[in-house]
C-alpha positions in Angstrom: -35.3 62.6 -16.3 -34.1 59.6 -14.7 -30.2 58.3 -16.9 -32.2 54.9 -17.0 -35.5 56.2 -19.1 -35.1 56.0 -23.0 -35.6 59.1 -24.5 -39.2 59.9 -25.2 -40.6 59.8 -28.8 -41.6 62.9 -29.6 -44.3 63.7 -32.0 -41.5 65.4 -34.3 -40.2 62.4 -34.3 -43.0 60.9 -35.8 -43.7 63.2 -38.1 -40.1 62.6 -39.7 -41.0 59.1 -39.5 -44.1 59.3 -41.7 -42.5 62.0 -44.0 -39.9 59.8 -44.8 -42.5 57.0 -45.2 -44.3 59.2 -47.8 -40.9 59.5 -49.6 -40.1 55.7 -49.7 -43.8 55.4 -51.6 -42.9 58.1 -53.9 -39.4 56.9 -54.9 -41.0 53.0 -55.3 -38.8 51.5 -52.5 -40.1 49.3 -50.3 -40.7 49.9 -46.9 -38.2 50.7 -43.8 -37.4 49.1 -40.3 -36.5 51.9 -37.9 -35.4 50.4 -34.7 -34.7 51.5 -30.9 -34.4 50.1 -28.3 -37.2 47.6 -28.2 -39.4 49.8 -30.5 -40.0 49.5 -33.7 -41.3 51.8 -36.6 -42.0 50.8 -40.0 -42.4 53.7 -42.7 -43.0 53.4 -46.7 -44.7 49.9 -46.7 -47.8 49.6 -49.5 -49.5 47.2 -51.5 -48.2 44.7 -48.7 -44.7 43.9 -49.8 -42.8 43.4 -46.6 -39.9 46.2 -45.6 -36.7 45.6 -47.3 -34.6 46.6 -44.7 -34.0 47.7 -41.1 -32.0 50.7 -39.5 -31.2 50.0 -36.4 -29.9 53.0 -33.7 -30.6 55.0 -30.7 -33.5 57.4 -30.7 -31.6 60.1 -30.6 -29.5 59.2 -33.9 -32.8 58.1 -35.7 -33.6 61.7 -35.3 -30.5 63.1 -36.3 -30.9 60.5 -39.6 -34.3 61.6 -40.5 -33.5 65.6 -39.6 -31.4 65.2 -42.1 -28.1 65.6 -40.1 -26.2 63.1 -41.5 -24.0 62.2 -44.7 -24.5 59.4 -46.9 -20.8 58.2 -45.5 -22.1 58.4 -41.4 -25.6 56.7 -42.5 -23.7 53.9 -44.6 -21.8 53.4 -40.8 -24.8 52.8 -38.8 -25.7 49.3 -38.5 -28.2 47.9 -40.9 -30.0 44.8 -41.7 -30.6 44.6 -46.0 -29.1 46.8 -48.1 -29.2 50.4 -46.7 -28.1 52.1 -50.1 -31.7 52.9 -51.8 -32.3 54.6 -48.9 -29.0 56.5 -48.3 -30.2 59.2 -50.6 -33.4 59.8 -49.2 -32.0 60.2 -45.8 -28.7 62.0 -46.3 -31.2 64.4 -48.5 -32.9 65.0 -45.3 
């Protein structure tokens, strides 16, 4: 692979994605921003209300984020748009 391609999306990754989309629902948050690059995925929206905030981070650390591999202290140092702390303990949960 070429050191100017992105890194693919794998399906993992998107499995993460919606799992952590099913967890937002659950814990009555609204809805997530998770952007790379120039995409964009958008996890735990319902009844329409508009996502509350945005991650924003390489592929490769989104990954790492919704693996589970990183502390509520590493997360809370990633750059965010809104208020990343109802969601610090969903993710640092893993």
């Amino acid at each position: 692979m070429s050191g100017n391609l992105s890194a693919a999306v794998t399906p993992e990754f998107e499995e993460l994605a919606a799992d952590l989309g099913r967890h937002i629902i659950e814990a009555g948050l609204r809805g997530l921003v998770l952007r790379f690059g120039d995409e964009t995925r958008i996890v735990g929206v319902a009844d329409r209300m508009p996502p509350a905030a945005t991650l924003e981070a390489p592929l490769d650390e989104l990954h790492a984020v919704l693996s589970g591999l990183r502390s509520a202290d590493e997360l809370r140092h990633l750059r965010w748009i809104g208020n990343p702390e109802p969601y610090i303990d969903l993710l640092a949960s893993g």
